[in-house]
N, C-alpha and C positions, 0 to 999 in steps of 0.2 A: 768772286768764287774761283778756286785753283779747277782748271781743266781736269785734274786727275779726280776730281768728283766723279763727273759725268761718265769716267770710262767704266762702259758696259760689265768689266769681268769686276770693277770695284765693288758695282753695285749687285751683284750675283752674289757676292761675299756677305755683302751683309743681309738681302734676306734672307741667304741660310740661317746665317749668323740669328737672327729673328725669329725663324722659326725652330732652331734650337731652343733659344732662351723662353717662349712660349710655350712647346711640350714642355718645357721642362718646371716651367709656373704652373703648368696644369694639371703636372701628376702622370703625363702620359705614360703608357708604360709601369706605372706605379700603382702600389693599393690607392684607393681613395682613403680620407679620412672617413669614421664612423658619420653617420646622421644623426644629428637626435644632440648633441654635446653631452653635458654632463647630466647628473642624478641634482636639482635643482632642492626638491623637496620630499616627504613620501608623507604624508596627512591622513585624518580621518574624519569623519563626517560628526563620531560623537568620543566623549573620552573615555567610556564603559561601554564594556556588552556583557548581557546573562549568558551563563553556559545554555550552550543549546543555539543560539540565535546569533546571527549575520549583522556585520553594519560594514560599512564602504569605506573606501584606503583611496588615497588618491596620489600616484608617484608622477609628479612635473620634472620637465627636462628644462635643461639651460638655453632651449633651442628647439624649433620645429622638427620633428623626424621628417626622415629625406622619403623616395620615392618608393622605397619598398619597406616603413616602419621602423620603429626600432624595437626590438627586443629587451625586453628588463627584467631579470632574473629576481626574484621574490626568496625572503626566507626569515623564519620563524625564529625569534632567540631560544625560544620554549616552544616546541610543537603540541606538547602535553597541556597546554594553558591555551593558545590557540594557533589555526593551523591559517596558512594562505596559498594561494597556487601556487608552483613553481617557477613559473612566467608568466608575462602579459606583454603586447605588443602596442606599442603606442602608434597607433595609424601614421600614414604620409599626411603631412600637413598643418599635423598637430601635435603640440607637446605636453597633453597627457593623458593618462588613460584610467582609470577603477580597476578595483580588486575586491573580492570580498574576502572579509577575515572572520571568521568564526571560531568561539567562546568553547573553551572543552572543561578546562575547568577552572578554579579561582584561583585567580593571580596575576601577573605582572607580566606585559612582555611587550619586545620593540621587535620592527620589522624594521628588514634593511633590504631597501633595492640594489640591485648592480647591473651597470653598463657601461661599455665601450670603456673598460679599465677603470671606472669611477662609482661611487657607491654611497649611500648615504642612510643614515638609521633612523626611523623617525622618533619622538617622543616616543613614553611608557603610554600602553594601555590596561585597561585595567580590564579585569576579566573576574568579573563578582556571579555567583553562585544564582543560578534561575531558577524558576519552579522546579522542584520535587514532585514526586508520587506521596502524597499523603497517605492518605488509606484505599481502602478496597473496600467496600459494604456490598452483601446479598441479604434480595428478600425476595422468599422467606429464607434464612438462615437453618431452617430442617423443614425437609419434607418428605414423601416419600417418593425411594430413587425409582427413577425413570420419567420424575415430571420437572419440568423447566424454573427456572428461576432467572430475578436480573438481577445483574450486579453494577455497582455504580464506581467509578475510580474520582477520586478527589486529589487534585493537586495541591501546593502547598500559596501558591498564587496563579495568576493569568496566563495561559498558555500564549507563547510568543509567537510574531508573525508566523503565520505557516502552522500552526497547529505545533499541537505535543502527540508524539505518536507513543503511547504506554505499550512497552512490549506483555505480550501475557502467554501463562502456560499453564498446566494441571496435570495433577496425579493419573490421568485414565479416567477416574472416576468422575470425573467433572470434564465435559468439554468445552472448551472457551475459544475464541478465535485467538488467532495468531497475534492481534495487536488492535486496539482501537484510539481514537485519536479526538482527541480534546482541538475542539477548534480555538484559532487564534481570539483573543481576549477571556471564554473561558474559562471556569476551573473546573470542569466535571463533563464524563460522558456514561452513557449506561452501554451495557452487550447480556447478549441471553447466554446462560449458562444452562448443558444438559448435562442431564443427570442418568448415571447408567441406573438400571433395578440390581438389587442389591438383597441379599439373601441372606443377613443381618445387619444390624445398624452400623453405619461405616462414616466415618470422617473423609469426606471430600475437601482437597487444599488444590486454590486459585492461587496462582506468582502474578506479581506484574513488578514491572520497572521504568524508572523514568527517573531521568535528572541523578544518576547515581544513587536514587534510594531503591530500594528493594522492599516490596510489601506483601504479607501472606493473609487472606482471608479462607476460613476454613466453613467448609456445610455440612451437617449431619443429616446424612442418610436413613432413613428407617425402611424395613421392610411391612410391603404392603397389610392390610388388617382386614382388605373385602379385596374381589376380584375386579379389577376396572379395568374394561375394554377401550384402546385408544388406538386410530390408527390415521396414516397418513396415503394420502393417493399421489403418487409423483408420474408426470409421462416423459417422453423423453425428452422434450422441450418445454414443456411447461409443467407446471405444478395442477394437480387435480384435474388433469386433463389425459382421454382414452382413446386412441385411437382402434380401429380395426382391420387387422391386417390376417393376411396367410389366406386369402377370398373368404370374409366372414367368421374365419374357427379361431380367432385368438384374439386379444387386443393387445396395444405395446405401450402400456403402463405397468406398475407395479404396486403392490398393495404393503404397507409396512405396519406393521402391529409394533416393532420394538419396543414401544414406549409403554404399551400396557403393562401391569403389575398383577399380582393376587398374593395371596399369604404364603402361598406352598409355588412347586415351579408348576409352572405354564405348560400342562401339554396336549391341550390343542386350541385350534383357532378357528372359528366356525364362520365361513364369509358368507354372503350373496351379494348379487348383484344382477341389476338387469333394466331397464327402461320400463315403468309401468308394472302391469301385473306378470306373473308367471317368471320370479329372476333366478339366474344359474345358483348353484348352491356347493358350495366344496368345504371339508373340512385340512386342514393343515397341520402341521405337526410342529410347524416353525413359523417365525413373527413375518417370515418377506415372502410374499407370494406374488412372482415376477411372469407378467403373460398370461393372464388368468384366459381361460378357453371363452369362445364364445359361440354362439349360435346367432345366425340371422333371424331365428322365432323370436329372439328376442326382443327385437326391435319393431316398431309400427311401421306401419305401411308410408311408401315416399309420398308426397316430397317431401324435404327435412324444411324446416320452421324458416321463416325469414332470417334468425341469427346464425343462420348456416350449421346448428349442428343441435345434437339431443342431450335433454340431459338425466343422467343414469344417477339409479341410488345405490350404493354400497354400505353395509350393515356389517358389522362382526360381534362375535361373541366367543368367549374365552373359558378356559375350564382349567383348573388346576388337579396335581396329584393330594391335596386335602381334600378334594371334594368341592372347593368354591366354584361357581360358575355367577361370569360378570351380567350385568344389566345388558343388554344392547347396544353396540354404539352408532350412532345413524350419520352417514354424511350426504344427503339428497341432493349435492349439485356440482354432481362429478358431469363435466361436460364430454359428451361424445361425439365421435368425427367416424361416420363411416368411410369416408374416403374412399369414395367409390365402391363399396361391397352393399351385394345385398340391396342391389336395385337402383340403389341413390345414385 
């Protein structure tokens, strides 16, 4: 071995020399390359989906993603046939990740991933046509308005995972919910349908929709032929329930007749109420009668019952401008809450 090896400034030369050539193998100072390599595969779990309904995509990398994931941009040949998110992130560790793609309407289309300058399209999917809204049926199909009916929605097959939500609307005349929903497997659900009173016979029209079809079921309304008293008690949190507020002079429920009918209009509404014998008595001039007055005579003497509260009867009766006056209508198990008044 030559002496000039050994000398100290030789060997200073070359591990710089070393650790130049090092940073510089390792990118120091430089971007790194991407994580993750290439777009390896982009697959799907089945080769069809119904419009309406979800099945899984799965986009493989050439390569484990590095430490902070890799990002893979998603995108539709046709968004109109079906749609997928705009990205997914394939975790550290691992080289792949799901997607879901959903079915809009029928027809043909590839999804293509991209990352780190590389991309790839997967096979055609097919996207074939799923349950419909078949029809709409109500029973009874006429009655007279102001009394309830149900209606039933029929699809055209099996409501897919996750239920079918049928959008629904009406003319005023008919009131229907916003949407009811066929559960997954299947083809039918019913909803109540009310009916306003109606002051000659009037055609009421239900809409629903679903699956791109559109379906109209229609009700004939008639006006009432005898006077019928119908009414409903609502409190503020529960249904058929009174409380007594203001120290004993009022309760804070409300009294609804709107559903009642007669042949001619409605004008008046003859209520009582009260616990036992001796109850308050008022006549009305309108269906909603909100706070009706109370008196603590009304009520028996404390303590209240072991189910902690009393229960009151509410009666009404109706009169029309023909002269009709309805039967009675009796509801005996409006429950009451003195809530402290009145001794309790």
């Amino acid at each position: 071995m030559r002496k000039g090896l050994l000398d100290p400034r030789y060997l200073l030369h070359v591990i710089m020399a070393l650790i130049t050539l090092t940073a510089a193998a390792c990118g120091s100072g430089s971007p790194t390359m991407p994580s993750g390599g290439s777009i390896a595969s982009v697959t799907f779990d089945a080769t069809t989906v119904t419009t309406g309904s979800t099945l899984q995509g799965t986009v493989t990398l050439t390569s484990a993603a590095g430490s902070s994931g890799a990002t893979v941009g998603l995108s539709s040949s046709n968004p109109a046939v079906a749609t997928v998110p705009a990205s997914i992130v394939v975790p550290s560790g691992t080289a792949a990740a799901s997607f879901p793609v959903t079915g809009v309407r029928a027809g043909s289309v590839t999804i293509t991933a991209t990352t780190n300058g590389s991309s790839r399209q997967s096979s055609p999917l097919t996207v074939s046509q799923g349950p419909q809204l078949a029809s709409i049926t109500v029973s009874p199909s006429t009655l007279v308005g102001g009394a309830n009916a149900t209606a039933t929605v029929t699809l055209s097959g099996p409501a897919p995972n996750g239920g079918a939500t049928v959008t629904l609307s009406s003319d005023g005349t008919a009131v229907v919910p916003a949407d009811v929903i066929v559960t997954a497997g299947g083809t039918s659900a019913t909803f109540t349908v009310l009916t306003q009173v109606v002051s000659a016979p009037t055609t009421a029209l239900i809409r629903g929709s679903y699956g791109g079809a559109n379906v109209t079921a229609t009700i004939t309304l008639t006006r009432a032929t005898v006077a019928t008293a119908d009414f409903g008690v609502t409190g503020q949190q529960v249904t058929e329930t009174c409380a007594v507020i203001n120290n004993g002079t009022a309760l804070d429920c409300t009294f609804n007749a709107s559903t009642s009918s007669a042949p001619g209009n409605i004008t008046a509404y003859d209520w009582t109420w009260g616990v036992g014998g001796n109850p308050r008595a008022q006549t009305t001039s309108g269906p909603i009668f909100a706070n009706p007055p109370f008196s603590c005579s009304l009520l028996p003497p404390p303590p209240l019952p072991p189910t902690g509260s009393l229960t009151m009867t509410v009666t009404l009766k109706i009169h029309d401008d023909l002269g009709s006056v309805s039967a009675v209508a009796t509801n005996n198990g409006v429950r009451l809450l003195p809530q402290g008044s009145c001794g309790y």
